[in-house]
py3Dmol code that shows the C-alpha trace and the ligand (Angstrom):
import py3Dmol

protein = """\
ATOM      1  CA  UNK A   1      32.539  27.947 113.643  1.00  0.00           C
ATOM      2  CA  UNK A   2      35.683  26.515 115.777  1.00  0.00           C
ATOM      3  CA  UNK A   3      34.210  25.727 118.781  1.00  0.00           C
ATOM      4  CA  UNK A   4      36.921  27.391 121.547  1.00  0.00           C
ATOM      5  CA  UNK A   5      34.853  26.804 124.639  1.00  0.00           C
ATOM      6  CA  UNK A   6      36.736  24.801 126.933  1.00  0.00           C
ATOM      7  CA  UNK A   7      34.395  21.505 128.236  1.00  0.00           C
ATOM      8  CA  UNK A   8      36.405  20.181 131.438  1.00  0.00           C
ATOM      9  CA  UNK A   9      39.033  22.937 132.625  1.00  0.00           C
ATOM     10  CA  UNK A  10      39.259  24.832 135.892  1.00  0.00           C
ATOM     11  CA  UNK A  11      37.729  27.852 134.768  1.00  0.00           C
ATOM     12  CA  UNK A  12      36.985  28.189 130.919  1.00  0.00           C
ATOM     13  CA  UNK A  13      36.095  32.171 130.658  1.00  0.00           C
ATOM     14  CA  UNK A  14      39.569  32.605 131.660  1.00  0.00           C
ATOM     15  CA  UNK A  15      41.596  31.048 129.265  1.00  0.00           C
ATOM     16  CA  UNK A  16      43.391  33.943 127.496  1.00  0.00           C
ATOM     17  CA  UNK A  17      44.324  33.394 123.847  1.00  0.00           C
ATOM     18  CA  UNK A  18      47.513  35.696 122.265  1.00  0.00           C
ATOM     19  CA  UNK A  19      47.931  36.922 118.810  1.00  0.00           C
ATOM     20  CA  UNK A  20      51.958  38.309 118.776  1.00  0.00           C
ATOM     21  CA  UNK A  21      53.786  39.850 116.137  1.00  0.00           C
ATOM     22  CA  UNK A  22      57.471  39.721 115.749  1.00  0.00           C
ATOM     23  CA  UNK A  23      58.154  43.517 114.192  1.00  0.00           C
ATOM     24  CA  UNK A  24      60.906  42.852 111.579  1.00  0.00           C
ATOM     25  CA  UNK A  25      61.612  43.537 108.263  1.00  0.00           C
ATOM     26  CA  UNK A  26      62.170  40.490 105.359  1.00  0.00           C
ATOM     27  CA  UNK A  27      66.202  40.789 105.642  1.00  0.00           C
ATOM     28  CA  UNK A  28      65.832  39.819 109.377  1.00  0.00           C
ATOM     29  CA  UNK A  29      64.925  36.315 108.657  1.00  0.00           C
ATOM     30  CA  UNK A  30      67.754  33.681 109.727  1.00  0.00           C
ATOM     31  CA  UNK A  31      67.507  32.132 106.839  1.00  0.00           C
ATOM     32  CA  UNK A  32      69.082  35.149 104.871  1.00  0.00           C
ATOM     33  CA  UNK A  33      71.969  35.457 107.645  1.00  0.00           C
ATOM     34  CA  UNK A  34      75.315  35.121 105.463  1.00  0.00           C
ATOM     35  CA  UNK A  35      73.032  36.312 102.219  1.00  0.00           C
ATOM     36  CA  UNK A  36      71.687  39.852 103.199  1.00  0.00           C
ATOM     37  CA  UNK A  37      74.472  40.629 105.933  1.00  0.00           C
ATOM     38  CA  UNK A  38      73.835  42.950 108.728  1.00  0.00           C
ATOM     39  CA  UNK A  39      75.570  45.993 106.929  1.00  0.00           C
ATOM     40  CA  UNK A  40      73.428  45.682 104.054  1.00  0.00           C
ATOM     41  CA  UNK A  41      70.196  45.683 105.140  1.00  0.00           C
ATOM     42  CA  UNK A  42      69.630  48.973 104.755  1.00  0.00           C
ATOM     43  CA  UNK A  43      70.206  48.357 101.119  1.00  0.00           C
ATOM     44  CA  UNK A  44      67.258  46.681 100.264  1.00  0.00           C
ATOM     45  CA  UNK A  45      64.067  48.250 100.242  1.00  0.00           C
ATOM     46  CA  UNK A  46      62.334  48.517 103.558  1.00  0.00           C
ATOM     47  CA  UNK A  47      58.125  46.984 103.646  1.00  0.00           C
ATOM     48  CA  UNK A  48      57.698  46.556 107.345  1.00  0.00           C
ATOM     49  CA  UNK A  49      55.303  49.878 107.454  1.00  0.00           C
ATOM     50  CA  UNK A  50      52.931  48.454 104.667  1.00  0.00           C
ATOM     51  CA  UNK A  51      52.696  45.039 106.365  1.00  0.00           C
ATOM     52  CA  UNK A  52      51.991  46.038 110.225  1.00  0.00           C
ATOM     53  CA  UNK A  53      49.700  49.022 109.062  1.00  0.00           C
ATOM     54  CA  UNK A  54      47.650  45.979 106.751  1.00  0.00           C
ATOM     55  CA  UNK A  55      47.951  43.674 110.453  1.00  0.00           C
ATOM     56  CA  UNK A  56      46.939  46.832 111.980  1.00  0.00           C
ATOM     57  CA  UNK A  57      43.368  47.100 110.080  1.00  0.00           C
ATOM     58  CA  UNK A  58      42.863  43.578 109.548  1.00  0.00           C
ATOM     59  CA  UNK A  59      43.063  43.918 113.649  1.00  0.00           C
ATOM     60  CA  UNK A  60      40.763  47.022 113.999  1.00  0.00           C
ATOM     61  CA  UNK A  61      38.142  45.686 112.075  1.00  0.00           C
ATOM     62  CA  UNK A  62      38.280  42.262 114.439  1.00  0.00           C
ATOM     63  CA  UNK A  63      38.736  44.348 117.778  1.00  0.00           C
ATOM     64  CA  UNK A  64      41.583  42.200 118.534  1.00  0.00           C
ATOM     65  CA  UNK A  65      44.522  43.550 120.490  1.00  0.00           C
ATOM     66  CA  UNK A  66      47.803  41.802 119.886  1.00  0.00           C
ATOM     67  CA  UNK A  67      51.158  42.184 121.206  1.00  0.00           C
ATOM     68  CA  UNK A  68      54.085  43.687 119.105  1.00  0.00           C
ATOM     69  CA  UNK A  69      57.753  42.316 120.016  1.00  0.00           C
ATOM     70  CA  UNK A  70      60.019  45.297 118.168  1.00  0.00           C
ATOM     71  CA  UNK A  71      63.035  44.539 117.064  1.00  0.00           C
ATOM     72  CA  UNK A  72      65.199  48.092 117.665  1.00  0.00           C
ATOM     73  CA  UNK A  73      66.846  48.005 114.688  1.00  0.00           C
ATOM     74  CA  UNK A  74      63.167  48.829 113.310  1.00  0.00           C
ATOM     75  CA  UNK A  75      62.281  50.898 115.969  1.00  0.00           C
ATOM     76  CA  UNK A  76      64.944  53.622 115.342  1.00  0.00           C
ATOM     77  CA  UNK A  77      63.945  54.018 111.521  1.00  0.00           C
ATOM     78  CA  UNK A  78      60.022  53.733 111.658  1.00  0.00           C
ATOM     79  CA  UNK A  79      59.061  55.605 114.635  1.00  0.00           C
ATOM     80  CA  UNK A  80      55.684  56.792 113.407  1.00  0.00           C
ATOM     81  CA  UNK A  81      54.793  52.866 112.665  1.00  0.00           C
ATOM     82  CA  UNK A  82      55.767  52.074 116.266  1.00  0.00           C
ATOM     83  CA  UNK A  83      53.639  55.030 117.937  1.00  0.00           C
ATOM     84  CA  UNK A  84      50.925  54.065 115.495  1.00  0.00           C
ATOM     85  CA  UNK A  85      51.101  50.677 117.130  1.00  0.00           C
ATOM     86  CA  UNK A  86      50.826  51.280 120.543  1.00  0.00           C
ATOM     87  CA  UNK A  87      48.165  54.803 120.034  1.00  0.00           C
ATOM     88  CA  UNK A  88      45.951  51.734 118.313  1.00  0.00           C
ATOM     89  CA  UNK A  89      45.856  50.196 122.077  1.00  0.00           C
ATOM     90  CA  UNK A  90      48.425  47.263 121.194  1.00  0.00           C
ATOM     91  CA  UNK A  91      51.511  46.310 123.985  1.00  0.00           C
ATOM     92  CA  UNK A  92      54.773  46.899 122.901  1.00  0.00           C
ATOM     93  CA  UNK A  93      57.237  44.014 123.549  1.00  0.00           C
ATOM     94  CA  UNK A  94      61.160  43.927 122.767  1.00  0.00           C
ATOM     95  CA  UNK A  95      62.369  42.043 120.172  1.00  0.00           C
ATOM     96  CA  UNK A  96      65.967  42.790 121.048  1.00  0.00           C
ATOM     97  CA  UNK A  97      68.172  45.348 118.645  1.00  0.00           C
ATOM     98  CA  UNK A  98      69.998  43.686 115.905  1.00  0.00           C
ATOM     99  CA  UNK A  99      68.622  39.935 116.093  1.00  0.00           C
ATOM    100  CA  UNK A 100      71.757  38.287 116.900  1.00  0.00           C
ATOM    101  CA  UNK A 101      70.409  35.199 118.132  1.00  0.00           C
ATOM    102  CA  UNK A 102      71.455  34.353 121.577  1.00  0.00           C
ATOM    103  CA  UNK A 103      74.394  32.018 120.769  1.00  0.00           C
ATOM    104  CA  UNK A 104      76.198  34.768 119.219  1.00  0.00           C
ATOM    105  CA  UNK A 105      75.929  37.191 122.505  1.00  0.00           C
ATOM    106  CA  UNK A 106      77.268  36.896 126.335  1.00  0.00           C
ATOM    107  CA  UNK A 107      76.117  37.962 129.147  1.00  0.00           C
ATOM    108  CA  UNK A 108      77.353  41.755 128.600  1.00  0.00           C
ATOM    109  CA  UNK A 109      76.866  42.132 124.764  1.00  0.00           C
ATOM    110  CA  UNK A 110      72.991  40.536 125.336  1.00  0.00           C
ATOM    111  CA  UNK A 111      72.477  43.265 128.162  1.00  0.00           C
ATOM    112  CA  UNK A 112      73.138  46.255 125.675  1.00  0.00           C
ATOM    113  CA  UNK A 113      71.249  44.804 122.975  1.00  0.00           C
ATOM    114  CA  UNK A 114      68.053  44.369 125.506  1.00  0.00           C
ATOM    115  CA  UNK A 115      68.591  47.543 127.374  1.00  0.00           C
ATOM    116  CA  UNK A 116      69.104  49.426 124.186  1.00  0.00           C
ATOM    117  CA  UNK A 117      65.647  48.193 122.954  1.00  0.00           C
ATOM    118  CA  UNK A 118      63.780  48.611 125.643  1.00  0.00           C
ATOM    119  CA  UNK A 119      65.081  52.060 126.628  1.00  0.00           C
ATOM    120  CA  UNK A 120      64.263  53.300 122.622  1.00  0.00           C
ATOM    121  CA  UNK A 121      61.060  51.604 122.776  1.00  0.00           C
ATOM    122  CA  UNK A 122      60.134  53.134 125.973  1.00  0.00           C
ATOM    123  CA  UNK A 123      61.348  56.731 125.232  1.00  0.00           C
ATOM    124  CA  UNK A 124      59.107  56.336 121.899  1.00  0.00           C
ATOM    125  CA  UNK A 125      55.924  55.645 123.451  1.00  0.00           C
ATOM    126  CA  UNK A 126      55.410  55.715 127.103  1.00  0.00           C
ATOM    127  CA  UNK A 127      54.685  52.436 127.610  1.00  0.00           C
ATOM    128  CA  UNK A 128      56.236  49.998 130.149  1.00  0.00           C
ATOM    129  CA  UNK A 129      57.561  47.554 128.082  1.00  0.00           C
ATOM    130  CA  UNK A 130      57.489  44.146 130.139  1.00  0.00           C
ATOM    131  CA  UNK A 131      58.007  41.387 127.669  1.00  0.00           C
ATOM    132  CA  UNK A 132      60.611  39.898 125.342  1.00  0.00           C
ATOM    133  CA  UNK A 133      61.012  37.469 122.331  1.00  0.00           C
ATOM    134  CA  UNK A 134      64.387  36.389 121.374  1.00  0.00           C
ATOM    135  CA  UNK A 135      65.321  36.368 117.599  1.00  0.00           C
ATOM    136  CA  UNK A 136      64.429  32.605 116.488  1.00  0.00           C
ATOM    137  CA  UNK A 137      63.198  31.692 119.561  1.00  0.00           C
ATOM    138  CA  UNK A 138      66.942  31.658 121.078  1.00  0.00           C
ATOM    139  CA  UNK A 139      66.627  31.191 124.642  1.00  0.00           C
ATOM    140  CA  UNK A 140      67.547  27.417 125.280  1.00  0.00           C
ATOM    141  CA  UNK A 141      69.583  25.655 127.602  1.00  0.00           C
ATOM    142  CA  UNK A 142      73.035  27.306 126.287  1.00  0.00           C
ATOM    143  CA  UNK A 143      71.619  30.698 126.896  1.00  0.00           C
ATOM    144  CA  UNK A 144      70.174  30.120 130.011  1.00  0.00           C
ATOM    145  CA  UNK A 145      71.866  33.085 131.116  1.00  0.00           C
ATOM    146  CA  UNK A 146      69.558  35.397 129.513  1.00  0.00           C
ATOM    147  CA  UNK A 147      67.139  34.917 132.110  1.00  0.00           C
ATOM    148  CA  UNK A 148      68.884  36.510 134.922  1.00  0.00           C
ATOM    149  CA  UNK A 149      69.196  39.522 132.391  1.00  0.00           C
ATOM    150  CA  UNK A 150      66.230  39.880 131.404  1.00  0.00           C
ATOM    151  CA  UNK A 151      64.725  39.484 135.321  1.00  0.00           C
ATOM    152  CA  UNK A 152      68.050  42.296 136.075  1.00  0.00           C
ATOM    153  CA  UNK A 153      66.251  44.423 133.301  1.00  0.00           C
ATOM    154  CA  UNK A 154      62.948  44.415 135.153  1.00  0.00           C
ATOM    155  CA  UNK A 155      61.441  42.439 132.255  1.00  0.00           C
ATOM    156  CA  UNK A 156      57.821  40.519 133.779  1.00  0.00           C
ATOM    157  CA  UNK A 157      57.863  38.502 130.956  1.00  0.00           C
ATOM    158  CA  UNK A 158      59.668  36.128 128.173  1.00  0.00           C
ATOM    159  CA  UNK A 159      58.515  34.357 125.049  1.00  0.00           C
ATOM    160  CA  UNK A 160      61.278  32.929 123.743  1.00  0.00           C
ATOM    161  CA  UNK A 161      61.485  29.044 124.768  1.00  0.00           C
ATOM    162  CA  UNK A 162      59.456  26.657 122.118  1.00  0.00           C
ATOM    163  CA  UNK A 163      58.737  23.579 123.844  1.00  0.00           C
ATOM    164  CA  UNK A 164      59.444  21.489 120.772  1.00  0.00           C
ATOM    165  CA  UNK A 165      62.649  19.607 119.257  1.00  0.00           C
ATOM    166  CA  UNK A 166      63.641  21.976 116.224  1.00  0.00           C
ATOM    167  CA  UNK A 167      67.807  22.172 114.912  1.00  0.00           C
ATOM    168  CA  UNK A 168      68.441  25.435 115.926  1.00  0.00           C
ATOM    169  CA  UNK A 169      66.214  26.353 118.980  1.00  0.00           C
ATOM    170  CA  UNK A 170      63.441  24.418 121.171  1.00  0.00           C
ATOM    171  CA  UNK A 171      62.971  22.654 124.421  1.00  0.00           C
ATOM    172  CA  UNK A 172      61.245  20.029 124.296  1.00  0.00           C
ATOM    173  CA  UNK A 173      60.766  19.066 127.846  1.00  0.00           C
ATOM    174  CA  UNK A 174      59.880  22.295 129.172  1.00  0.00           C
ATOM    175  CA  UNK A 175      55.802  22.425 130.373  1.00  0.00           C
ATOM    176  CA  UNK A 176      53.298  23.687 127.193  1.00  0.00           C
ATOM    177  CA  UNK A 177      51.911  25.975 129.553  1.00  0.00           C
ATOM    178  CA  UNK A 178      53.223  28.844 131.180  1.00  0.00           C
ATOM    179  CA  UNK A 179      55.719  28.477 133.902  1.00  0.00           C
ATOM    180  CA  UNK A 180      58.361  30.063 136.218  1.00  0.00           C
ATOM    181  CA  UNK A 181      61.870  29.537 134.432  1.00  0.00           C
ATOM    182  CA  UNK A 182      64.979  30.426 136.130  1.00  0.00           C
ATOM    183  CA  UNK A 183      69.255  30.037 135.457  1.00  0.00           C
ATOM    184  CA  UNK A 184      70.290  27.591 138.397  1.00  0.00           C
ATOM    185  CA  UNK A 185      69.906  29.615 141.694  1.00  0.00           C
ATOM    186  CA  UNK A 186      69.054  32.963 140.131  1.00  0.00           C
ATOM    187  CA  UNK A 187      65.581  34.433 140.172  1.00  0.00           C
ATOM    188  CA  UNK A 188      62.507  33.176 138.178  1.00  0.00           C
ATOM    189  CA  UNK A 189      60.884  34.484 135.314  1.00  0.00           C
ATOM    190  CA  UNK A 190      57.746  34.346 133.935  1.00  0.00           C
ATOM    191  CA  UNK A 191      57.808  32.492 130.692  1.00  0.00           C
ATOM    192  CA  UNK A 192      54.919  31.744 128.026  1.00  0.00           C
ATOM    193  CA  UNK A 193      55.285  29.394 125.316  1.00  0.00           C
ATOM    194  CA  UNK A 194      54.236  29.276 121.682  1.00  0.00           C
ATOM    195  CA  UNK A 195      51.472  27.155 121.222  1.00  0.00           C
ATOM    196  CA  UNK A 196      51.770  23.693 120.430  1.00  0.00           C
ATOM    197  CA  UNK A 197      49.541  20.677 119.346  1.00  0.00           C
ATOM    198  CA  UNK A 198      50.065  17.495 121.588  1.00  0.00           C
ATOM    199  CA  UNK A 199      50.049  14.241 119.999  1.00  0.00           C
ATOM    200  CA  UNK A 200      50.829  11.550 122.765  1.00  0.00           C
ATOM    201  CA  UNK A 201      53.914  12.475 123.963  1.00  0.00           C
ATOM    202  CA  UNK A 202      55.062  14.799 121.101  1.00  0.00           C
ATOM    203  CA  UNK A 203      54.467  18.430 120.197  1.00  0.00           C
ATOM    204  CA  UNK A 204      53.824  19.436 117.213  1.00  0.00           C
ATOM    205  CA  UNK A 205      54.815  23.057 117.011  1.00  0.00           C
ATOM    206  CA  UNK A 206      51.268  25.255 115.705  1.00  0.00           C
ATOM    207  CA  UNK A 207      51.707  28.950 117.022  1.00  0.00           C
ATOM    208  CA  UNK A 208      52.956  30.290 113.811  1.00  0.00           C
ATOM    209  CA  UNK A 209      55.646  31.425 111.452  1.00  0.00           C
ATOM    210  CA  UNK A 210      56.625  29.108 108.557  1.00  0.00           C
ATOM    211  CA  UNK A 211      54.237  26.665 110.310  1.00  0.00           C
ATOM    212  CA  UNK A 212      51.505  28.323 110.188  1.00  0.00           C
ATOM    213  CA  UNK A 213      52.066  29.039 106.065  1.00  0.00           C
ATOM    214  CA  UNK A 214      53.268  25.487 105.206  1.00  0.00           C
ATOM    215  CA  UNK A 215      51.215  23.276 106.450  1.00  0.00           C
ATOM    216  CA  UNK A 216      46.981  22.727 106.961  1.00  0.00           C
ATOM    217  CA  UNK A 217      45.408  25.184 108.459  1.00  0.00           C
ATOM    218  CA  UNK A 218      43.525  22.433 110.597  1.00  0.00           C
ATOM    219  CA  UNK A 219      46.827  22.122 112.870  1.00  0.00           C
ATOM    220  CA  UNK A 220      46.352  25.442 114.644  1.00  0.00           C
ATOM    221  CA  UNK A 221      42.636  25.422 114.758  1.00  0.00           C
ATOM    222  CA  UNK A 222      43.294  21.684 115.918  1.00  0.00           C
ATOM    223  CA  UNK A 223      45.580  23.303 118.509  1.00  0.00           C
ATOM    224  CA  UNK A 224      43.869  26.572 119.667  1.00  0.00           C
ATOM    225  CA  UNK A 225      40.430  24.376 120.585  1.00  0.00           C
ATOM    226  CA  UNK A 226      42.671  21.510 122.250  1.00  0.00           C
ATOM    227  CA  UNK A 227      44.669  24.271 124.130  1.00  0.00           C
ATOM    228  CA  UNK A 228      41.019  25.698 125.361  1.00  0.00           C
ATOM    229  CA  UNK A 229      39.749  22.035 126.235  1.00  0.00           C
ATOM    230  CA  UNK A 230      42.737  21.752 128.602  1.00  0.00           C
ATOM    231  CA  UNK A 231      42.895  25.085 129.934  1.00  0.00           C
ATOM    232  CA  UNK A 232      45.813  26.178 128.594  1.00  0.00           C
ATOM    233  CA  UNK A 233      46.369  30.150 126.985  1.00  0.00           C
ATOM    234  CA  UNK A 234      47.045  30.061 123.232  1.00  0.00           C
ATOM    235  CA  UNK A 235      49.865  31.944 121.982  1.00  0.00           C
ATOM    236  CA  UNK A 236      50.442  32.480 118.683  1.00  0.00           C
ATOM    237  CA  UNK A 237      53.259  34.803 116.714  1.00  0.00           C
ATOM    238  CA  UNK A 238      53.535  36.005 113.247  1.00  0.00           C
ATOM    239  CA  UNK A 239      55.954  38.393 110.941  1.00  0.00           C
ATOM    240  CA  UNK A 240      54.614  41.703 108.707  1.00  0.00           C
ATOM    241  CA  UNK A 241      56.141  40.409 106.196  1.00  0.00           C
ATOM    242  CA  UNK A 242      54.450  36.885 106.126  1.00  0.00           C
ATOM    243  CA  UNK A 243      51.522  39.181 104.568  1.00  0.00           C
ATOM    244  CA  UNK A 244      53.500  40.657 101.754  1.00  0.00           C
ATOM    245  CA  UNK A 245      53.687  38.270  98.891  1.00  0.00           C
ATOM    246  CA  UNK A 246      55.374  41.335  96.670  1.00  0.00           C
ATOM    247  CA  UNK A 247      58.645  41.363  98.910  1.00  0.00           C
ATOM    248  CA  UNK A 248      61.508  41.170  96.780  1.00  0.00           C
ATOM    249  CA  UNK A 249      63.085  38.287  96.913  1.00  0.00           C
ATOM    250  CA  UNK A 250      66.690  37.231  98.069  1.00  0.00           C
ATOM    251  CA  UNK A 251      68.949  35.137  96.669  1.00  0.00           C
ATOM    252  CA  UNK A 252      68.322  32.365  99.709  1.00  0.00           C
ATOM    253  CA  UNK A 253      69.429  28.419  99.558  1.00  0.00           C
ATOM    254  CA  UNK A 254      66.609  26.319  98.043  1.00  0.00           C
ATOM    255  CA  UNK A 255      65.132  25.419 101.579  1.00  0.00           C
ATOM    256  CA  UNK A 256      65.165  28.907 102.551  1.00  0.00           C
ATOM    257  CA  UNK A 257      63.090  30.597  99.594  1.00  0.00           C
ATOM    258  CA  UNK A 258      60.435  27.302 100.820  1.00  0.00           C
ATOM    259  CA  UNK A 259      60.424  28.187 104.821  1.00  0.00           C
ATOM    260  CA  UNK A 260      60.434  32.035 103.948  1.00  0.00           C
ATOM    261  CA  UNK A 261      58.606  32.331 100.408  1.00  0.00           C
ATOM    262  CA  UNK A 262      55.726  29.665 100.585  1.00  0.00           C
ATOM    263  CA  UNK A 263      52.400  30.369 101.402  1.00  0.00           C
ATOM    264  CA  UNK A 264      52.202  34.116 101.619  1.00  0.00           C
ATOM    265  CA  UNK A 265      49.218  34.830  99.469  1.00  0.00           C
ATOM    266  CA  UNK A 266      47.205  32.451 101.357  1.00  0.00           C
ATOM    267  CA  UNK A 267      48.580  34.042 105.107  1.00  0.00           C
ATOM    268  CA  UNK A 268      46.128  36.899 105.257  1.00  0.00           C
ATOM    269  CA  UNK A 269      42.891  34.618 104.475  1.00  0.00           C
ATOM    270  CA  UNK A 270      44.015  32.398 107.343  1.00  0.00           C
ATOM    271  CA  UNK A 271      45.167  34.638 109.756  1.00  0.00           C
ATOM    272  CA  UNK A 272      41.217  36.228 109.277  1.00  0.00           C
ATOM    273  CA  UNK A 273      40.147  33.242 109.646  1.00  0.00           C
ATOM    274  CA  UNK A 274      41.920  32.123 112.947  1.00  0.00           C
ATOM    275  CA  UNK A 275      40.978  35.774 114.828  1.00  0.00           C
ATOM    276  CA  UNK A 276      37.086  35.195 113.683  1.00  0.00           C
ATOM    277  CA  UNK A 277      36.635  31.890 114.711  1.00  0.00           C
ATOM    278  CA  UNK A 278      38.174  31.902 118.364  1.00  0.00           C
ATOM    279  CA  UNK A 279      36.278  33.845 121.331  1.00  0.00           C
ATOM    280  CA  UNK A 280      38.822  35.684 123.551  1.00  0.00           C
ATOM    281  CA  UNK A 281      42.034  37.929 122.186  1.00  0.00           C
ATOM    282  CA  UNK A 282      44.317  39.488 124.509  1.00  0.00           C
ATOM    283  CA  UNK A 283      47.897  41.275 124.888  1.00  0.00           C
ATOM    284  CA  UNK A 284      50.508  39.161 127.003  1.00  0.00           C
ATOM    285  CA  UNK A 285      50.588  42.072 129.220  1.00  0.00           C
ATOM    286  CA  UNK A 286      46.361  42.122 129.490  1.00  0.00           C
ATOM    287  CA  UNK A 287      46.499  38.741 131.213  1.00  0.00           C
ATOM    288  CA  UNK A 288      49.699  38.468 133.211  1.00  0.00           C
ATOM    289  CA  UNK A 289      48.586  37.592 136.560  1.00  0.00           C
ATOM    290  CA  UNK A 290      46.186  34.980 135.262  1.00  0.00           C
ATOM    291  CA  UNK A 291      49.380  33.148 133.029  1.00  0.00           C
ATOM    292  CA  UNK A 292      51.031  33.441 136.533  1.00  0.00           C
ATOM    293  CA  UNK A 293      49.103  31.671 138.288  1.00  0.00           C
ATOM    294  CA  UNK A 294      48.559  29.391 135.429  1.00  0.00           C
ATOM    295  CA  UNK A 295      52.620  28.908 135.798  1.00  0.00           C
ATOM    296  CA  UNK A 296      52.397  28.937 139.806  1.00  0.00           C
ATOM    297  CA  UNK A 297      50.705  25.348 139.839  1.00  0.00           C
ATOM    298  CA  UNK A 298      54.115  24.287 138.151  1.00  0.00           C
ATOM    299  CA  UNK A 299      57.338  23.707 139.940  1.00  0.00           C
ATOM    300  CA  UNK A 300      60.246  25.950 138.592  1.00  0.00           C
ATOM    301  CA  UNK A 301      61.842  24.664 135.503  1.00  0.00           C
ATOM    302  CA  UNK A 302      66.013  25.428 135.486  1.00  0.00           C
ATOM    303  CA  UNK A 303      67.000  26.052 132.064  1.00  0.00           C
ATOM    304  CA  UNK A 304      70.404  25.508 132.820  1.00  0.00           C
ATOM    305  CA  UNK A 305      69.504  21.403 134.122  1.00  0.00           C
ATOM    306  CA  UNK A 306      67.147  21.497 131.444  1.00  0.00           C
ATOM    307  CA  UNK A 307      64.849  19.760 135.108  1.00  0.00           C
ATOM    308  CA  UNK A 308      62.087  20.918 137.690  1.00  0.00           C
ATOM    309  CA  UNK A 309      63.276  22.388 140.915  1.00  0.00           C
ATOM    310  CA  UNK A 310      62.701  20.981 143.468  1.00  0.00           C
ATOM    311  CA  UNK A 311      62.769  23.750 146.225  1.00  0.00           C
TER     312      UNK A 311
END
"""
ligand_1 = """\
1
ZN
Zn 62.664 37.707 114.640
"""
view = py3Dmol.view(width=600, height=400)
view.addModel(protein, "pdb")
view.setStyle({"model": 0}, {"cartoon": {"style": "trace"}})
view.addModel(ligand_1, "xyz")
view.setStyle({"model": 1}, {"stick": {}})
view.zoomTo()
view.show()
């Protein structure tokens, strides 16, 4: 049994760990943007409901609670699946609408994407939704903008910025941790990483996705029990249809059937697994005010500098 007790941080009963899903169907994928274009998607044969109703028992019969990041475009053709999710207890989260990642948007075009989202989302199930993910993890230091959105939008949350060095998203010298993140002067947001594995000064990126289907299994329990030792929350993110190795399969570049196609027998096993072995599952939105004040002994990081504050 993975031992998550912390040994030597502030206080280890309260070190919340995350399980989030990224609602999406197979044709969201980035890899399959310029293959399976955006007016086509509905052409290809949807499997999202059979994947988050199997991560919806596979969670039931663990007792874990998770948070579900919806993309819109999902929302406003599965609406049962979406008030399934949040009558089974779980927070709904905003994925955006049409996963345009955040280098394709501005200021105004982002806005109506989120607000659309959030408003459907909402209107669907009561709920306050309070956190966001950006499609492939797109908030960097180009789109720093987005926070002052999102904080306009009355969003409490993000968990977009991967504190790791990746081609097309990631920040590497952002804390590992939550912290405050802001745009220059503009208000500060909340923001909680991904988890990652430190090795010196590096880190190795362990929360999920592709990484969490390619390579040993011993990286994220590696990461989860050193993320406990050092008191910091665990947050991990996955995709329904990382569960579903009978998705049919598009015609993708040779490195994009690997990143999207490997390892999808073996995800289910291992996500059981990982929620059995550690001790304490919560939604984002459970544990706010203790990842605040996890990212109040921080100074401010400014996206835009890519530095600390110093205010
Ligand atoms: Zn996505």
């Amino acid at each position: 049994m993975l031992d998550l007790t912390p040994m030597s941080v502030r206080d280890p009963a309260r070190v919340p760990c995350c399980v989030s899903i990224d609602v999406e169907e197979y044709v969201h994928v980035e890899v399959a943007r310029g293959v399976v274009d955006f007016n086509q998607w509905d052409d290809w044969p949807s499997r999202v409901e059979r994947n988050v109703d199997l991560l919806l028992t596979l969670f039931d019969a663990c007792g874990l609670r998770g948070t579900f990041f919806i993309l819109g475009h999902v929302a406003q053709r599965h609406e049962s699946m979406v008030k399934r999710i949040a009558q089974a207890g779980h927070e709904i989260a905003s994925h955006g609408s049409n996963h345009q990642r955040l280098h394709q948007l501005n200021t105004e075009t982002f806005r109506a994407d989120v607000l659309a989202c959030k408003k459907l989302l909402e209107d669907q199930t009561g709920q306050h939704v309070r956190g966001y993910r950006a499609p492939t993890f797109s908030v960097v230091r180009q789109t720093a903008w987005a926070i002052d959105v999102l904080v306009e939008l009355g969003f409490e949350y993000d968990a977009s910025i991967f504190p790791i060095r990746h081609p097309w998203y990631g920040v590497p010298t952002t804390p590992v941790s939550p912290f405050m993140v802001c745009n220059g002067s503009g208000s500060a947001l909340l923001e909680v990483p991904p988890l990652v594995y430190r090795l010196g000064s590096w880190n190795l990126p362990a929360a999920g996705g592709g990484y969490f289907r390619l390579l040993p299994l011993v990286l994220m329990q590696w990461a989860l029990a050193q993320a406990c030792r050092q008191g910091r929350p665990a947050i991990l993110y996955f995709h329904p249809w990382e569960f579903d190795p009978q998705m049919p399969r598009m015609p993708l570049s040779v490195t994009g059937r690997i990143r999207t196609y490997t390892g999808l027998r073996r995800a289910q096993s291992r996500l059981e697994c990982i929620m059995r072995r550690s001790s304490r599952w919560s939604p984002i939105g459970d544990v706010l005010g203790e990842l605040r004040a996890l990212a109040d002994t921080h100074p401010v990081f400014d996206l835009a500098r890519c530095a600390v504050t110093h205010n």
